[in-house]
N, C-alpha and C positions, 0 to 999 in steps of 0.2 A: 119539806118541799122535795121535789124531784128532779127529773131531767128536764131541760127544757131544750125544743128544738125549734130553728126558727129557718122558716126557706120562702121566698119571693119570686112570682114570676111576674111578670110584667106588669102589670097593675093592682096586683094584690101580694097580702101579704099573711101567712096563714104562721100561728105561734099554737105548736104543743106542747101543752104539759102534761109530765105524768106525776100521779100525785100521791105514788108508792107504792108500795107491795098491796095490788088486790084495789086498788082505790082507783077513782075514776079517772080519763082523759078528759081533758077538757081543751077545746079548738077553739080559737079565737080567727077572726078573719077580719082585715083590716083590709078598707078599700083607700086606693093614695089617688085623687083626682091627677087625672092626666091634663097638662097644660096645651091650650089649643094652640095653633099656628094659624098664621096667615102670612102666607109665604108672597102673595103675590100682593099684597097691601103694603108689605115690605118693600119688595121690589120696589113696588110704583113707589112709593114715597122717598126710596133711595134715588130711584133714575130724576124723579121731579125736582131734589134737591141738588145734584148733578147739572142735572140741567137748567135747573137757574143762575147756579154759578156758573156757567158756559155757554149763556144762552147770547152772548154778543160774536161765538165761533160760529159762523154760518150753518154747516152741517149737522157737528158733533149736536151740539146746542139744541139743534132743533130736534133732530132724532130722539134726545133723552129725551126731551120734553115729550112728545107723542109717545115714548114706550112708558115714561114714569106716568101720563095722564091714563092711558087706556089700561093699565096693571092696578093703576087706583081705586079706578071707577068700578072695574070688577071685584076688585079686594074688598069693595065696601058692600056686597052682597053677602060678605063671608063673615064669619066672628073668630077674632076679635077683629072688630072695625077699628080702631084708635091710628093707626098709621094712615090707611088704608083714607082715612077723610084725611088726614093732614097731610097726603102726597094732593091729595083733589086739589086743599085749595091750595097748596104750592104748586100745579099746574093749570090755575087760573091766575095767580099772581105771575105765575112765568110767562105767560100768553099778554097778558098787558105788557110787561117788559119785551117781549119780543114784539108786538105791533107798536110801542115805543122808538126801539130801536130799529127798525124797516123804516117807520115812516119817517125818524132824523134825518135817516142815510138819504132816504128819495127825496124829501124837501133838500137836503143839502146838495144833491147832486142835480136838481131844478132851477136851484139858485147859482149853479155853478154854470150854467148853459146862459 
């Protein structure tokens, strides 16, 4: 055997050997799959579960909820989709909790008149 050299750029990985005095090189090329993102199926599924837990704070609550639905819905055009639908439907389960918790407050403050 001989010298072996080994150098990597970004998504490949190229391995030479030399295989002695007068004998051949032989190149090996190794491809490493790059792992996808979806940054914004993230997001939404981070702000939507944010915003469930916070969805009885008037403001904060509601805001998440609209940036973590609308960063979902787009996230789930993109792959990988896997966040991306579970921020969806934690921004449909949070939207039931918020017209839950509206309509309490306005019955209770109806009943209070």
């Amino acid at each position: 055997m001989g010298n072996e050299v080994v150098s990597s750029e970004f998504d490949a990985s190229v391995i030479t050997r030399d295989n002695g005095a007068g004998g051949q090189t032989t190149n090996i090329n190794v491809q490493i799959p790059q792992v996808q993102k979806n940054g914004l199926g993230t997001a939404g599924f981070v702000c939507a579960l944010v915003g469930l837990f916070l969805c009885w704070v008037p403001i904060l609550g509601w805001v998440l909820w609209l940036l973590g639905a609308i960063m979902s819905v787009v996230g789930i055009f993109r792959k990988p989709k896997g966040l991306a639908i579970a921020g969806t439907v934690i921004s449909f389960i949070d939207i039931i909790a918020l017209v839950v918790i509206v309509g309490g407050i306005a019955s209770l403050g109806a009943s209070l008149m």
